[in-house]
N, C-alpha and C positions, 0 to 999 in steps of 0.2 A: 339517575336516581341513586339517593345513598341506600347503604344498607350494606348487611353482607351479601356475597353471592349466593349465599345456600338462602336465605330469607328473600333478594332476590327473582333465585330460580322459582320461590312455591309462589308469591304473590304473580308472577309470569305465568305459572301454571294455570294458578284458579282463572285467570285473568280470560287466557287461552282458553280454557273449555268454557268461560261463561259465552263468547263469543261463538265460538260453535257448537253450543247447547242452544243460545238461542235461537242460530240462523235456524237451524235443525228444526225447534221447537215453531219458528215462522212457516218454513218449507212443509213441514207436516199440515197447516193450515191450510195449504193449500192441494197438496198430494191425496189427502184421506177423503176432500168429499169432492175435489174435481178430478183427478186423475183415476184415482182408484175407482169407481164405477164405470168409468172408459175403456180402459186399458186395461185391469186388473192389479189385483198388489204387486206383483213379480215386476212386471213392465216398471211401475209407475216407481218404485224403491228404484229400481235400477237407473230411471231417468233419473232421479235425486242424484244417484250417487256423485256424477262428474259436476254437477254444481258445489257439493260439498265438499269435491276435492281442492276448487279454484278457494272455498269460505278457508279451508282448513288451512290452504298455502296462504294465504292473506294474514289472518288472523296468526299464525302465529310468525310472518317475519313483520308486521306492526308490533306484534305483543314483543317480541326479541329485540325492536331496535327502543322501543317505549320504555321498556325494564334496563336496555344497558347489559343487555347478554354476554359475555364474552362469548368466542367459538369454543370456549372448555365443553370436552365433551360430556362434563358432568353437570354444570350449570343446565346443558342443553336434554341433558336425560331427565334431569330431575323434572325441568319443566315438562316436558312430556307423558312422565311419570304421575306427577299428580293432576295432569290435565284428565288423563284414563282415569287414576283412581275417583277423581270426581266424577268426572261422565259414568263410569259403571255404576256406581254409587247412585246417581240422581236416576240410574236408567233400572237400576235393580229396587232401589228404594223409592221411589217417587214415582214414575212413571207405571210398572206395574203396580203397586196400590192402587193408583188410578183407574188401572184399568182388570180392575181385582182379579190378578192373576199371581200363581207363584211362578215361581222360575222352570219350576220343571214345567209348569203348564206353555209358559212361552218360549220356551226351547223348543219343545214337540211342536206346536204350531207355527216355526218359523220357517220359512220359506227354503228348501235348499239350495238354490242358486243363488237369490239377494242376500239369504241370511250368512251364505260362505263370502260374497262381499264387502257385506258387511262387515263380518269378521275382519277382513283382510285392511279394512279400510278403518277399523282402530288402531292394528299395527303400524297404518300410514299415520296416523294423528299423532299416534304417542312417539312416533321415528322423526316427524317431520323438523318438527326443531333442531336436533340435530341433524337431521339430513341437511340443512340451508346453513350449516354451519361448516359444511362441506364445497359450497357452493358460493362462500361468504356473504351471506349474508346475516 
């Protein structure tokens, strides 16, 4: 792909979190009215989580080799970089509106053990492109 690297890295970015926004946005379809009345919220986020780690390794060494990534660690931040700032963005702006909540409202109601995975598993999203640039891919 032409272009520069920095124009590059954000088109791989958006690219990157539209793919796992949407698996996300799929996987929710299925978590919120079969799993969660089974198992509970806690269980049923936490079974998510290791499927969207396999979406999140996928999607972004496709999106890395599709864009033409070099292993520059700044190509590879930057992707990552605006993959989060979109995802928080769709998740603070679109997602609670939807579900009319403000942020302090769905901070206090989040889960603490899924919600500290969760956590931890943005810093995988936003690391991961570089992490596989570590690993050449």
């Amino acid at each position: 792909m032409s272009g520069s690297p920095f124009v590059r890295a954000v088109l791989a970015g958006a690219t990157y979190f539209a793919l796992a926004f949407g698996a996300g946005f799929l996987l929710a379809l299925v978590r919120i009215p079969f799993l969660v009345p089974r198992i509970g919220t806690r269980a049923a986020e936490l079974v998510e989580m290791p499927v969207m780690g396999v979406v999140m390794f996928l999607a972004a060494r496709w999106t890395i080799r599709r864009f033409g990534l070099a292993p520059a660690t700044g190509s590879r931040l930057a992707m990552g970089a605006v993959a989060l700032a979109l995802l928080l963005a769709a998740e603070f702006g679109g997602v609670l509106a939807l579900r009319g909540m403000t942020i302090a409202e769905y901070l206090a109601t989040r889960d603490p053990v899924s919600g500290t995975v969760y956590d931890l598993m943005l810093v995988v999203f936003a690391l991961l492109p570089w992490g596989l640039a570590k690993r050449g891919s």
